[in-house]
PADO-314551 format. One record per residue (C-alpha): residue number from 1; residue in three letters; x, y, z. Coordinates in Angstrom, 2 decimals, always signed. Layout:
<nodes>
NODE;NUM;ala;X;Y;Z .
...
</nodes>
This chain:
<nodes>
NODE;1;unk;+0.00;+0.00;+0.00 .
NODE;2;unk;+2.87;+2.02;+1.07 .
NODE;3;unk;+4.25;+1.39;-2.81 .
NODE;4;unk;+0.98;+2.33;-4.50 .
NODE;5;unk;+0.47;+6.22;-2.09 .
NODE;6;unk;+4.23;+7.32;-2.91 .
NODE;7;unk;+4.16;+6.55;-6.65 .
NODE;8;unk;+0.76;+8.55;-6.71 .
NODE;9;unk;+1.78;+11.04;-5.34 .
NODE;10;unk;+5.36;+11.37;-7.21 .
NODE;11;unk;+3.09;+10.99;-9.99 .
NODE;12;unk;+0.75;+13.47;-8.91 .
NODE;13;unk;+3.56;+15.78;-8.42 .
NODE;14;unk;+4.71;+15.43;-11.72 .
NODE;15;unk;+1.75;+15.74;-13.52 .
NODE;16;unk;+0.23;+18.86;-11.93 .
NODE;17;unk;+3.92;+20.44;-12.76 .
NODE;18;unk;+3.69;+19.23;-16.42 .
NODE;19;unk;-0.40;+20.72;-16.11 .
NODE;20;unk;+0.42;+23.70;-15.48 .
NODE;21;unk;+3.42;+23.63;-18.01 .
NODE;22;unk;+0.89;+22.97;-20.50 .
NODE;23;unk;-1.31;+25.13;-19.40 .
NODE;24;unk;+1.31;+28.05;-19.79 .
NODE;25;unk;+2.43;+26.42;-23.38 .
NODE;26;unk;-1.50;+26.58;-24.70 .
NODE;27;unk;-2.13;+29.76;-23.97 .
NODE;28;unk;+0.96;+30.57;-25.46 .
NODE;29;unk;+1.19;+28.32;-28.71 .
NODE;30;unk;-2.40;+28.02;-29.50 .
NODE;31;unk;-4.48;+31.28;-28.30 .
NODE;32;unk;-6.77;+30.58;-30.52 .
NODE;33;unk;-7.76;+27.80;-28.47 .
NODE;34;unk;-7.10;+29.37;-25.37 .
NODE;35;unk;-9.70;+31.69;-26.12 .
NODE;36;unk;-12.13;+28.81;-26.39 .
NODE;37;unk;-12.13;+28.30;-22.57 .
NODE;38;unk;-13.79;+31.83;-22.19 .
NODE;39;unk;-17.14;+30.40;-23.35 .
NODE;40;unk;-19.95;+30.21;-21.01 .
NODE;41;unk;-19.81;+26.17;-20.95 .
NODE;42;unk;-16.53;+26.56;-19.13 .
NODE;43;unk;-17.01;+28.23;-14.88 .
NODE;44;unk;-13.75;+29.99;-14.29 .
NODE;45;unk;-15.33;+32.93;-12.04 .
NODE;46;unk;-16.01;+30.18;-9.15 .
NODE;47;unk;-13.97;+28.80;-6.31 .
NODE;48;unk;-13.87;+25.23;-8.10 .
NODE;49;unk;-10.51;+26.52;-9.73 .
NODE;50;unk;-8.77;+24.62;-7.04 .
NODE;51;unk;-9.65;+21.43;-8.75 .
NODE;52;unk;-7.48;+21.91;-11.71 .
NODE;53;unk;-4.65;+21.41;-9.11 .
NODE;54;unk;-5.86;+18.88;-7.51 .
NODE;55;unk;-7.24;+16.76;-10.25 .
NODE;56;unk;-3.25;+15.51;-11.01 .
NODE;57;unk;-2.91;+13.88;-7.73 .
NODE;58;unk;-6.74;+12.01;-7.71 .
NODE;59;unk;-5.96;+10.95;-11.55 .
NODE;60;unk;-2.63;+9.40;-10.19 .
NODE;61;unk;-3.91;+8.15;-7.22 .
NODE;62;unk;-6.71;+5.90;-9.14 .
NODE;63;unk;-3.89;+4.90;-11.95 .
NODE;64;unk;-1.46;+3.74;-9.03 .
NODE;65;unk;-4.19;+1.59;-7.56 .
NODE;66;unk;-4.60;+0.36;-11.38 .
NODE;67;unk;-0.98;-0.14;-11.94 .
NODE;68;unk;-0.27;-1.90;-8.59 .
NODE;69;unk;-3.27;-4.65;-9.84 .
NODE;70;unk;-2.06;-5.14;-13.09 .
NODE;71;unk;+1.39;-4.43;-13.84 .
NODE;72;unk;+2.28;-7.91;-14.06 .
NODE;73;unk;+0.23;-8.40;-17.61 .
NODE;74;unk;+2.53;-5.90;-19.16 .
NODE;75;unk;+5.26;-6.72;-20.97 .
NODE;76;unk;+8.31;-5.33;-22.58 .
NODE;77;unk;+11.18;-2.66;-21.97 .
NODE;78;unk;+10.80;+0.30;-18.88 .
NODE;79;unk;+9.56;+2.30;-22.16 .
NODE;80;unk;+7.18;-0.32;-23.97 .
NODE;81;unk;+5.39;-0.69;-20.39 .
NODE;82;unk;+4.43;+2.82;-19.68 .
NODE;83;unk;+3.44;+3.62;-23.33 .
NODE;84;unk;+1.52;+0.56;-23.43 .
NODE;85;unk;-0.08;+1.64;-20.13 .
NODE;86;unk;-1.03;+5.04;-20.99 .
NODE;87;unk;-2.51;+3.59;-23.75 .
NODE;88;unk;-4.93;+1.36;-22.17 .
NODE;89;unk;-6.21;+3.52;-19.92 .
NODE;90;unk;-6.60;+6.42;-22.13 .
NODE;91;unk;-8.78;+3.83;-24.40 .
NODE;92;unk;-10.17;+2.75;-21.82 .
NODE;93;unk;-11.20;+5.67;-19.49 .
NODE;94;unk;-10.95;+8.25;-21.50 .
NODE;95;unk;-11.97;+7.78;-24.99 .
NODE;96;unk;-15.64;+6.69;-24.02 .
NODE;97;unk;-15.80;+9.68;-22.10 .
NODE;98;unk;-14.32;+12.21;-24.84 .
NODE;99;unk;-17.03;+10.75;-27.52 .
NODE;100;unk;-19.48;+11.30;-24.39 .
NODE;101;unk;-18.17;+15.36;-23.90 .
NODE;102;unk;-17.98;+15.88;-27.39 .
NODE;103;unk;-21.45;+14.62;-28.04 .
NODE;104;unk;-23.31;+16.06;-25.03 .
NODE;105;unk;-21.47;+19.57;-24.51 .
NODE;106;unk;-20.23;+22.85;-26.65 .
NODE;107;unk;-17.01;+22.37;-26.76 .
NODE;108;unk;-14.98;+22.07;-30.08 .
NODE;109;unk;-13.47;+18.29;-31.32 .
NODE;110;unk;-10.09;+20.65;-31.41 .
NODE;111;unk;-10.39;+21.19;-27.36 .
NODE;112;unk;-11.70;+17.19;-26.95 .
NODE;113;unk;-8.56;+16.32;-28.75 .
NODE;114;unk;-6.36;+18.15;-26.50 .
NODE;115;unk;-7.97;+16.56;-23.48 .
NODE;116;unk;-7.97;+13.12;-25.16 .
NODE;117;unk;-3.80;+14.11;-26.05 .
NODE;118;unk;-3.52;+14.88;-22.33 .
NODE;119;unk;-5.02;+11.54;-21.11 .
NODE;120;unk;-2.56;+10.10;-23.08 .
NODE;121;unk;+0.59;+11.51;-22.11 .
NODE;122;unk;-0.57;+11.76;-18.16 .
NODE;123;unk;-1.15;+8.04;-18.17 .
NODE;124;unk;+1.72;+7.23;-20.20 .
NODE;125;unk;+3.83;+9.39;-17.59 .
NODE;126;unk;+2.03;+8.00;-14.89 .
NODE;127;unk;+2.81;+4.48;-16.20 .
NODE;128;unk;+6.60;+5.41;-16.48 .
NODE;129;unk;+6.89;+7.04;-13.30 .
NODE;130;unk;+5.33;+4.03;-11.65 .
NODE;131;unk;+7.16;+1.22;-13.63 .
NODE;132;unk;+10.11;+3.14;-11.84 .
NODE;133;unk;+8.70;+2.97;-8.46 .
NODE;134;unk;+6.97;+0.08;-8.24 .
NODE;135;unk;+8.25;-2.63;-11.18 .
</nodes>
């Protein structure tokens, strides 16, 4: 247990750094969809901001608890095994969902994408940081 709560929250760590990172690198490289977020279907006036930070450490909390339970079905180099990891989840968790956001709320595919692109690369991280951590 003790394995599974320090690789989340290395993780966690991580990932809100690289969130914020990215956050900093879209407004910069892509206003245009920056400017997207200023629609009404997006609540940035309210207190819930906080969330954004801590959503790194809950999303690598729930992927250590995955990784602990089923690291042993992956296979293949430090590399292969975190790639392969991120990938499963993000089809897993996360494309069902994007179809679900994209279908349901006004948000552009370009944003969707972004968050789909994100999935990938924070469970794919996640996976990496955790194959280090806890092999």
């Amino acid at each position: 247990m003790k394995k599974i709560i320090i690789a989340g929250l290395v993780a966690g760590v991580i990932l809100l750094i690289l969130s914020v990172l990215g956050l900093y690198a879209t407004i910069w490289f892509l206003p245009g969809l920056a400017k997207q977020y200023f629609d009404p279907a997006f609540n940035t006036e309210s207190g819930r901001v906080v969330l954004y930070y801590i959503h790194p450490f809950v999303i690598s909390m729930a992927l250590s608890w995955f990784w602990n339970r089923f690291k042993g079905t992956l296979s293949g180099s430090f590399i292969t095994r975190g790639i392969e990891f991120g990938v499963i989840y993000t089809l897993i968790a996360t494309l069902p969902m994007m179809v679900l956001i994209y279908s349901a709320m006004s948000v552009s595919l370009s944003i969707v994408a972004t968050w789909f692109v994100l999935a990938l690369l924070q469970g794919t991280i996640a996976g990496l940081v955790f194959e280090k951590m806890n092999p």
